[in-house]
Backbone as ProteinMPNN parsed JSONL, in Angstrom:
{"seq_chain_A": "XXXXXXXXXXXXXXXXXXXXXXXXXXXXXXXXXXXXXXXXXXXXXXXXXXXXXXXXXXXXXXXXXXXXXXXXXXXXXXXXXXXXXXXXXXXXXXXXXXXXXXXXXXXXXXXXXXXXXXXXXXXXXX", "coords_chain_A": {"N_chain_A": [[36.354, 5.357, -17.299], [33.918, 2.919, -16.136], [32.95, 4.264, -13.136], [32.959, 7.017, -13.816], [31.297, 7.472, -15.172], [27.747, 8.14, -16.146], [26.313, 5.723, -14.88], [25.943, 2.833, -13.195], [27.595, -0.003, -12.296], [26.457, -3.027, -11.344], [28.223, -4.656, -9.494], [29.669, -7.773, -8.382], [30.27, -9.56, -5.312], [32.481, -10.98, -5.179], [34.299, -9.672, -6.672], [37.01, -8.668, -8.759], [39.171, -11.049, -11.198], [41.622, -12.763, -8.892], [44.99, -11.21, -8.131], [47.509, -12.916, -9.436], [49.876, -12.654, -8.441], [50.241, -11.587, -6.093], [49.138, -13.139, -3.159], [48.254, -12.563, -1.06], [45.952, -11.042, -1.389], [43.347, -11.704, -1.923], [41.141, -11.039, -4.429], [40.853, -8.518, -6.401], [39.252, -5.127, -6.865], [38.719, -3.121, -8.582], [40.023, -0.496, -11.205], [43.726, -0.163, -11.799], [44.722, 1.787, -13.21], [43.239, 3.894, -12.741], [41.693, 6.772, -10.571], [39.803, 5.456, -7.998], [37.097, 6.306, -7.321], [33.792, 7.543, -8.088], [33.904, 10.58, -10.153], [31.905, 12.418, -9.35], [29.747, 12.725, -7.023], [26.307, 10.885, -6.646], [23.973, 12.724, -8.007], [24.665, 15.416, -8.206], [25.457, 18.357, -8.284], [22.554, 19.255, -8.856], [20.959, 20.658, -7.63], [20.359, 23.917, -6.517], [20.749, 24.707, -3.847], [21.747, 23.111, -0.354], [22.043, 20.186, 1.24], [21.469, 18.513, 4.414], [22.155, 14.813, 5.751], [20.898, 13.369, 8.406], [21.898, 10.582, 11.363], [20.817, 7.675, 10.589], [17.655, 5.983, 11.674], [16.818, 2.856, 12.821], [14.028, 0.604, 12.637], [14.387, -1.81, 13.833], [17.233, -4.204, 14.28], [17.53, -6.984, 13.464], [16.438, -9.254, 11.439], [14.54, -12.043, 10.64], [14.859, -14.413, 8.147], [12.338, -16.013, 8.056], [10.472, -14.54, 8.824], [10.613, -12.027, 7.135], [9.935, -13.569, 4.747], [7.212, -14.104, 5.546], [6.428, -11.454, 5.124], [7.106, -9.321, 6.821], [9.374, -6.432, 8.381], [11.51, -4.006, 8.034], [11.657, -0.766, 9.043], [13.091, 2.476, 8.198], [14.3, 5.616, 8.918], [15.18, 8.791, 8.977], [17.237, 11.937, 9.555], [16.655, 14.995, 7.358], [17.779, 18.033, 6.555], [17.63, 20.827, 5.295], [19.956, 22.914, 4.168], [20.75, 25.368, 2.963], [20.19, 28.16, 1.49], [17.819, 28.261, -0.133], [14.742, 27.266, -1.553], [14.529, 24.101, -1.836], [14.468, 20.432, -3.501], [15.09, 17.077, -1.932], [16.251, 13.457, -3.005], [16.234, 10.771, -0.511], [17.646, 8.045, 0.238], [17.829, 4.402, 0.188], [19.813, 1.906, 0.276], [20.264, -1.535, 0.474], [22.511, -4.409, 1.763], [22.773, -7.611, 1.699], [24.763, -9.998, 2.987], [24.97, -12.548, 3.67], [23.828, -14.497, 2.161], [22.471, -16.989, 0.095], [23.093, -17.118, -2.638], [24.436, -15.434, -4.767], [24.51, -12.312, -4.457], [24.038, -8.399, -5.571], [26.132, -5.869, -4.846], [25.285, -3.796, -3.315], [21.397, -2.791, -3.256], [19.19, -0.908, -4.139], [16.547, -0.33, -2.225], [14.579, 1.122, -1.105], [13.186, 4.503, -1.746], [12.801, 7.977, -0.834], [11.309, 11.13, -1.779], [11.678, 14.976, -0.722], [10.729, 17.928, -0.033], [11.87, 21.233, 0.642], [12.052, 23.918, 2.756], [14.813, 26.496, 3.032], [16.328, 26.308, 6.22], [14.545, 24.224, 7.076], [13.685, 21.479, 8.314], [12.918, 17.71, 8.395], [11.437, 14.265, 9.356], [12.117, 11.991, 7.22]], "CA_chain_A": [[35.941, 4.111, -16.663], [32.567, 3.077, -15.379], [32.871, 5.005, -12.5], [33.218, 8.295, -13.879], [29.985, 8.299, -16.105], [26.453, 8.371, -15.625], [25.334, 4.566, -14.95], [26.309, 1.797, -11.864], [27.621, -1.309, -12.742], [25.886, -3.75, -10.425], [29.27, -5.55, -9.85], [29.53, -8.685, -7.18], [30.867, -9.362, -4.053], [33.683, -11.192, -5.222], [35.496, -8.192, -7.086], [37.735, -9.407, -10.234], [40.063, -11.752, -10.84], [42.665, -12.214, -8.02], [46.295, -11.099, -8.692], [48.624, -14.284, -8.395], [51.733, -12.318, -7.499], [50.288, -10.822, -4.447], [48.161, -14.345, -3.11], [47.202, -12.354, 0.342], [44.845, -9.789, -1.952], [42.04, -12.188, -2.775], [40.75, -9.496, -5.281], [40.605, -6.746, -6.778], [37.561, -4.434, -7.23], [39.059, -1.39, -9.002], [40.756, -0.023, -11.84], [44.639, -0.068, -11.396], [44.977, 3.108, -14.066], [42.553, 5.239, -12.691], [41.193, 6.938, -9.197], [39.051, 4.17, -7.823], [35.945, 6.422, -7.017], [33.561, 8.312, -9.505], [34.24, 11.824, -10.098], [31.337, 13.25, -8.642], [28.529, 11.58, -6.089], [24.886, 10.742, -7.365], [23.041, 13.95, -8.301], [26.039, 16.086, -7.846], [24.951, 19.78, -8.802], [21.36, 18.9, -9.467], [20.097, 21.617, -6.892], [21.221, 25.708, -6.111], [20.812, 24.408, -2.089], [22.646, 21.803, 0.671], [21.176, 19.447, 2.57], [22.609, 17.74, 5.825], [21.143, 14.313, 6.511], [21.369, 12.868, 9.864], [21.934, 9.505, 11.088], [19.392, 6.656, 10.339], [16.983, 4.877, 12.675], [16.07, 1.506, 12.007], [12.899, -0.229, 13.854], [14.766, -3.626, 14.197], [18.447, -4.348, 13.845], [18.035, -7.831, 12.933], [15.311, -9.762, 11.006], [14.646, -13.439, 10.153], [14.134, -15.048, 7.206], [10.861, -16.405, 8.056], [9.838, -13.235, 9.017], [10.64, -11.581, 5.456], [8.841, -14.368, 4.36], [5.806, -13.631, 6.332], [5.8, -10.055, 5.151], [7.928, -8.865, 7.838], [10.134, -5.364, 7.207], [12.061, -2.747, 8.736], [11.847, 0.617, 8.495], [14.356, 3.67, 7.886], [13.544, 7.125, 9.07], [16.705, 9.732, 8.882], [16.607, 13.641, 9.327], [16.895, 15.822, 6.977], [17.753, 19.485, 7.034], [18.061, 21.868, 4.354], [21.43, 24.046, 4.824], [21.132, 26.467, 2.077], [19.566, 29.592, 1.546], [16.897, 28.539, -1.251], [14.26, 26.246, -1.281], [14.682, 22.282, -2.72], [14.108, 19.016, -3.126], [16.151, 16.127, -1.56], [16.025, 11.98, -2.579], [16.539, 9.703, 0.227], [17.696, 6.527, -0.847], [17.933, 3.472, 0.983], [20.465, 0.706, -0.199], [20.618, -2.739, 1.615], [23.562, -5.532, 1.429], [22.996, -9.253, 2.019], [26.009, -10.256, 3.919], [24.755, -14.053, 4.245], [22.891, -14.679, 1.065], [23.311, -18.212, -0.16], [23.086, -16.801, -3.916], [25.564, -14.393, -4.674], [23.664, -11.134, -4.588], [24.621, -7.271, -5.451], [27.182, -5.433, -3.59], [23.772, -2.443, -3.528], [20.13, -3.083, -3.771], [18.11, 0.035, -3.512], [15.501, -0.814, -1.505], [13.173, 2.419, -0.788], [13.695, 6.164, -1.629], [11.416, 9.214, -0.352], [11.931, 12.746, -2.042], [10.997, 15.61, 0.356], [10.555, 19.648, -0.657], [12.24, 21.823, 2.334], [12.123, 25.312, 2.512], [15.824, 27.056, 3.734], [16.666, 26.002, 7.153], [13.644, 23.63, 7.22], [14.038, 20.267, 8.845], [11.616, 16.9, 8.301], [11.886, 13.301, 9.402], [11.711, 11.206, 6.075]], "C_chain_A": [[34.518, 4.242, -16.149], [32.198, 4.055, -14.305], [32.771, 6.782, -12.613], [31.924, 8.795, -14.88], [28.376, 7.777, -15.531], [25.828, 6.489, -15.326], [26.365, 3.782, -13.585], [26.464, 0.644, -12.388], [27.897, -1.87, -11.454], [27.502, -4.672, -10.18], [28.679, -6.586, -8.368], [30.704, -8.931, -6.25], [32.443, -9.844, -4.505], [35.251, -10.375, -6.336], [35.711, -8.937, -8.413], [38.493, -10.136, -9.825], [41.074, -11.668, -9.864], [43.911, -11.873, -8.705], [47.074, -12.343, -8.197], [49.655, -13.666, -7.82], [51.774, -11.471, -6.61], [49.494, -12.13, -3.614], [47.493, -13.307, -1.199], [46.615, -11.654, 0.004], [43.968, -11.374, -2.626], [41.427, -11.92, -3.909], [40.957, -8.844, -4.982], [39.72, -6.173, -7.134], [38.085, -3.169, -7.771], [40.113, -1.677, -9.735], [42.77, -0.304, -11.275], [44.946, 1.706, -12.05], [44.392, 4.091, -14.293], [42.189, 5.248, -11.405], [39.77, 5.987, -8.95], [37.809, 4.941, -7.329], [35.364, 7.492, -7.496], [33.996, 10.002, -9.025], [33.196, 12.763, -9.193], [30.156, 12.282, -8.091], [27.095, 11.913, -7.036], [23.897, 11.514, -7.123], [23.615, 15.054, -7.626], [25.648, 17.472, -8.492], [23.607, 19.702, -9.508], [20.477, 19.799, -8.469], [21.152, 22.795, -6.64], [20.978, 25.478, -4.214], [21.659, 23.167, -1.793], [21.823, 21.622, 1.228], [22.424, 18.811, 3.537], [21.567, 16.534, 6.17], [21.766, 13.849, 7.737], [21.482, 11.411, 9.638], [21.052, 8.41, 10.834], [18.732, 6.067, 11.56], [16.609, 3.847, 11.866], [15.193, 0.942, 13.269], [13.612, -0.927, 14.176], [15.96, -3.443, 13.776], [18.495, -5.824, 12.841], [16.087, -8.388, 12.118], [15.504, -11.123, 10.223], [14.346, -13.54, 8.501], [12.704, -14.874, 7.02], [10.03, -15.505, 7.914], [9.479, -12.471, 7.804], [9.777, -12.446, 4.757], [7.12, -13.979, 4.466], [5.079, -12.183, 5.854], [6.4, -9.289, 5.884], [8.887, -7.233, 7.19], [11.018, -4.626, 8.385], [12.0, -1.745, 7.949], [12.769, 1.539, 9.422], [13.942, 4.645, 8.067], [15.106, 8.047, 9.223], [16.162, 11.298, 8.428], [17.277, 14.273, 8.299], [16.791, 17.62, 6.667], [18.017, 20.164, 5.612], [18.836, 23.246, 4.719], [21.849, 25.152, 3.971], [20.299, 27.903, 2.151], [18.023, 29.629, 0.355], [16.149, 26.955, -1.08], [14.283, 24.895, -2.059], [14.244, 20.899, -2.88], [15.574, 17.863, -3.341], [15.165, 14.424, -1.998], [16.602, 11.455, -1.641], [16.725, 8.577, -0.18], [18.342, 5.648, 0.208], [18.402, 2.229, 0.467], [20.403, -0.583, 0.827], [21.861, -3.547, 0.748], [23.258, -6.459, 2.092], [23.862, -9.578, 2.487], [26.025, -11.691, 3.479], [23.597, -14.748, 3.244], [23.487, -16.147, 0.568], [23.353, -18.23, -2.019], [23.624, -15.584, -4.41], [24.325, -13.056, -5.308], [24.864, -9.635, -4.917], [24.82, -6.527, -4.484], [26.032, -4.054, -2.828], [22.727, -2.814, -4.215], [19.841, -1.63, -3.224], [16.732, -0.605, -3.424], [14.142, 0.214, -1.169], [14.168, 3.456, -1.393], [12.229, 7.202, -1.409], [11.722, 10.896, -0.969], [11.01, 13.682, -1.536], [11.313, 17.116, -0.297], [10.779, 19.981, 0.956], [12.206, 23.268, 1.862], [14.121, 25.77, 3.369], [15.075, 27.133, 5.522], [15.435, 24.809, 7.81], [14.093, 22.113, 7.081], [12.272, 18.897, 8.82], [12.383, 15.46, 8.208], [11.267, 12.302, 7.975], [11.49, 9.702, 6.631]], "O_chain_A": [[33.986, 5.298, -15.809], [31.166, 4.702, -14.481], [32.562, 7.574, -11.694], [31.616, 9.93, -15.243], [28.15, 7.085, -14.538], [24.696, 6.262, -15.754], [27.407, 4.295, -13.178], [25.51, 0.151, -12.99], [28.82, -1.639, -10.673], [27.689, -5.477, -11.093], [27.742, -6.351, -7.605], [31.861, -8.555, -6.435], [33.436, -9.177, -4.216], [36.456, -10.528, -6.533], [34.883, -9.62, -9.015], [38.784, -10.261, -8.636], [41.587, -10.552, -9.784], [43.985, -12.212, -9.886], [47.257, -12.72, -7.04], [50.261, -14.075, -6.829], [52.708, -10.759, -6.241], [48.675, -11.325, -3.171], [46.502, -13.555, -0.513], [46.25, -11.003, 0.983], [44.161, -11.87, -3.736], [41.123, -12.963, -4.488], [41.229, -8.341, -3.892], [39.111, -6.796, -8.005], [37.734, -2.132, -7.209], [40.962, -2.535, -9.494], [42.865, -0.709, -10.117], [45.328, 2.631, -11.334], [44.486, 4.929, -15.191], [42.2, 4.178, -10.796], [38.847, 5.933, -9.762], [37.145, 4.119, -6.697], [36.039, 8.522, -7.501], [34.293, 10.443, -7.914], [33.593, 13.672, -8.464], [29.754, 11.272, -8.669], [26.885, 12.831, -7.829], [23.025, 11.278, -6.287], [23.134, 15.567, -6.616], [25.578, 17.285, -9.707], [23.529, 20.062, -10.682], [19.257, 19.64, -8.527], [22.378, 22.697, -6.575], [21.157, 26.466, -3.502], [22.149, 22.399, -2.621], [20.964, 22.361, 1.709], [23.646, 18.691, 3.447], [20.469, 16.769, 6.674], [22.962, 13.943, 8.013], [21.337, 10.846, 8.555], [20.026, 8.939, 11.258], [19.474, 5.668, 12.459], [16.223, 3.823, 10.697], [15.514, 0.856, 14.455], [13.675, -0.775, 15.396], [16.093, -2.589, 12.899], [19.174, -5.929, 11.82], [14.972, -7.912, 12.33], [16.378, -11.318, 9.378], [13.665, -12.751, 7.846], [12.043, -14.114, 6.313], [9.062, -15.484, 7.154], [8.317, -12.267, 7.452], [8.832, -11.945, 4.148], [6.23, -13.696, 3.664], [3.92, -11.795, 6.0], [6.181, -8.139, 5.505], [9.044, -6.945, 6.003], [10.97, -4.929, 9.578], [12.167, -1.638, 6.734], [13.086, 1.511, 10.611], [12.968, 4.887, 7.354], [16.064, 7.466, 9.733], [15.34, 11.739, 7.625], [18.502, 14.152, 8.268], [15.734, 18.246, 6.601], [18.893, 19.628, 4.933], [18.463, 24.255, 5.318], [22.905, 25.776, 4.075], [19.932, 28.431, 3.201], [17.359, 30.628, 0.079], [16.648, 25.902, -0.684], [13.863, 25.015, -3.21], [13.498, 20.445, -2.013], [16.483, 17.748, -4.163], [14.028, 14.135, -1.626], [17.819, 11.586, -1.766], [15.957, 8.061, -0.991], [19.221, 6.045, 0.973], [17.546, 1.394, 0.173], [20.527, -0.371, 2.033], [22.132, -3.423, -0.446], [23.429, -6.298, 3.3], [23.935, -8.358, 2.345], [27.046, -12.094, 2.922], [22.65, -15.423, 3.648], [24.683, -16.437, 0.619], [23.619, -19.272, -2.618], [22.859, -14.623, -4.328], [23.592, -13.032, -6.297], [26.068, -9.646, -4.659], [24.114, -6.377, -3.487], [26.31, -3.557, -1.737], [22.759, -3.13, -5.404], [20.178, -1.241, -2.106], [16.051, -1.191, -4.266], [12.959, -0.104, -1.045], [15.39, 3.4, -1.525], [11.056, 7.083, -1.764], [12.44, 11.671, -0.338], [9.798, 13.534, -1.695], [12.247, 17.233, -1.09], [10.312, 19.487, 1.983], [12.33, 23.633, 0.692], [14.434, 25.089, 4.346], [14.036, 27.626, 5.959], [15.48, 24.569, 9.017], [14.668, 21.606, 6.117], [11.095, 19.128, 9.097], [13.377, 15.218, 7.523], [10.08, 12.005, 7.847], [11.136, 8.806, 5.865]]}, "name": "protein", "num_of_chains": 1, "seq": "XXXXXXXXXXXXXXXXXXXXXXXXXXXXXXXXXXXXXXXXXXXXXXXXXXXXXXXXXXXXXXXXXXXXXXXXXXXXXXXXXXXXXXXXXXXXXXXXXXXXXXXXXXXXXXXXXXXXXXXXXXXXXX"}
Protein backbone atom coordinates (compact mmCIF):
# COMPACT_ATOMS: atom_id res chain seq x y z
CA UNK A 1 0.00 0.00 0.00
CA UNK A 2 0.96 3.61 -0.39
CA UNK A 3 2.12 3.84 2.88
CA UNK A 4 4.73 1.38 2.89
CA UNK A 5 6.77 2.74 -0.18
CA UNK A 6 8.79 5.57 -0.96
CA UNK A 7 6.26 8.50 -2.03
CA UNK A 8 3.18 10.54 0.10
CA UNK A 9 -0.03 10.60 -1.25
CA UNK A 10 -1.24 14.14 -0.64
CA UNK A 11 -4.69 12.73 0.44
CA UNK A 12 -7.63 15.27 1.83
CA UNK A 13 -9.21 16.07 4.81
CA UNK A 14 -12.21 14.28 4.15
CA UNK A 15 -10.63 10.64 4.15
CA UNK A 16 -12.63 8.05 1.76
CA UNK A 17 -15.82 7.13 1.25
CA UNK A 18 -17.92 6.74 4.48
CA UNK A 19 -19.01 3.19 5.52
CA UNK A 20 -22.97 3.09 5.52
CA UNK A 21 -23.21 0.27 8.04
CA UNK A 22 -21.42 2.09 10.72
CA UNK A 23 -23.21 5.96 9.98
CA UNK A 24 -21.33 7.38 13.33
CA UNK A 25 -17.69 6.85 11.36
CA UNK A 26 -17.99 9.67 8.87
CA UNK A 27 -14.84 8.19 7.12
CA UNK A 28 -12.38 6.30 6.67
CA UNK A 29 -8.72 7.27 5.99
CA UNK A 30 -6.93 3.88 5.97
CA UNK A 31 -6.53 0.63 4.52
CA UNK A 32 -8.82 -2.03 6.24
CA UNK A 33 -6.18 -5.04 5.08
CA UNK A 34 -3.18 -3.58 6.15
CA UNK A 35 -1.31 -1.71 9.31
CA UNK A 36 -2.48 1.84 8.85
CA UNK A 37 1.06 3.48 9.23
CA UNK A 38 4.18 3.19 6.85
CA UNK A 39 6.72 0.76 7.73
CA UNK A 40 9.41 2.94 8.48
CA UNK A 41 9.42 7.02 9.19
CA UNK A 42 10.92 9.53 6.53
CA UNK A 43 14.67 8.96 6.13
CA UNK A 44 14.68 5.94 8.28
CA UNK A 45 18.40 4.56 8.30
CA UNK A 46 19.78 7.34 6.18
CA UNK A 47 22.50 8.22 8.90
CA UNK A 48 25.14 5.83 11.34
CA UNK A 49 23.96 8.65 14.29
CA UNK A 50 20.55 9.81 16.48
CA UNK A 51 19.30 12.91 16.85
CA UNK A 52 16.81 14.19 19.63
CA UNK A 53 14.78 17.21 18.58
CA UNK A 54 13.19 19.31 21.12
CA UNK A 55 10.01 21.04 21.27
CA UNK A 56 9.19 23.92 18.78
CA UNK A 57 8.91 27.66 19.40
CA UNK A 58 6.73 29.60 17.38
CA UNK A 59 6.95 33.66 17.32
CA UNK A 60 3.08 34.02 17.14
CA UNK A 61 0.43 31.45 17.86
CA UNK A 62 -2.11 32.96 15.76
CA UNK A 63 -1.97 34.98 12.48
CA UNK A 64 -4.53 36.80 10.28
CA UNK A 65 -5.30 36.54 6.98
CA UNK A 66 -4.62 40.02 6.14
CA UNK A 67 -1.53 39.75 7.68
CA UNK A 68 -0.33 36.69 5.39
CA UNK A 69 -1.49 38.82 2.88
CA UNK A 70 0.67 41.67 3.80
CA UNK A 71 3.70 39.44 3.95
CA UNK A 72 3.23 38.57 7.44
CA UNK A 73 4.90 34.98 8.82
CA UNK A 74 5.81 33.04 11.70
CA UNK A 75 8.70 31.51 12.54
CA UNK A 76 9.82 27.92 13.89
CA UNK A 77 13.01 27.46 15.80
CA UNK A 78 13.36 23.79 17.60
CA UNK A 79 16.58 22.24 19.25
CA UNK A 80 18.40 19.89 18.02
CA UNK A 81 20.90 17.56 19.59
CA UNK A 82 22.90 14.94 18.14
CA UNK A 83 22.73 11.63 20.44
CA UNK A 84 25.11 9.42 18.74
CA UNK A 85 28.60 8.87 18.77
CA UNK A 86 29.50 10.03 15.04
CA UNK A 87 29.13 13.06 13.34
CA UNK A 88 25.77 13.92 10.90
CA UNK A 89 23.46 15.69 9.26
CA UNK A 90 19.80 16.26 10.38
CA UNK A 91 16.57 17.82 8.06
CA UNK A 92 14.17 19.83 9.94
CA UNK A 93 11.01 19.95 8.34
CA UNK A 94 8.22 22.08 9.01
CA UNK A 95 4.61 20.93 7.93
CA UNK A 96 1.56 23.29 8.43
CA UNK A 97 -2.39 22.32 8.36
CA UNK A 98 -5.16 24.76 7.44
CA UNK A 99 -7.86 23.89 9.82
CA UNK A 100 -10.28 26.76 8.40
CA UNK A 101 -9.46 26.94 4.76
CA UNK A 102 -12.48 27.70 2.66
CA UNK A 103 -10.88 25.43 -0.25
CA UNK A 104 -10.25 22.09 0.75
CA UNK A 105 -6.51 22.02 1.25
CA UNK A 106 -3.83 19.09 2.11
CA UNK A 107 -3.94 17.20 5.25
CA UNK A 108 0.44 18.36 5.11
CA UNK A 109 2.01 21.26 3.42
CA UNK A 110 5.69 21.43 3.99
CA UNK A 111 6.31 24.72 4.56
CA UNK A 112 10.22 25.28 5.46
CA UNK A 113 13.05 22.74 6.15
CA UNK A 114 16.74 23.61 7.49
CA UNK A 115 19.48 20.77 7.36
CA UNK A 116 22.15 21.25 10.10
CA UNK A 117 25.78 19.21 10.40
CA UNK A 118 26.35 18.35 14.33
CA UNK A 119 29.26 16.88 15.61
CA UNK A 120 28.47 13.88 18.54
CA UNK A 121 26.84 15.37 21.48
CA UNK A 122 26.61 18.77 19.70
CA UNK A 123 23.50 20.82 20.15
CA UNK A 124 22.17 23.95 17.71
CA UNK A 125 18.98 25.96 17.57
CA UNK A 126 17.65 25.50 13.89
Amino acid sequence: SAGQIPLYYNHENTGRPADPADPKVPFRSFYLDVEHGPRFAFGHGLSYTRFETGAPVLSRTEISLRELGEGGSVEVTVPVRNAGDVAGTEVVQVYVHDRAASIVQPVRRLRGFARVELAPGQSEEV
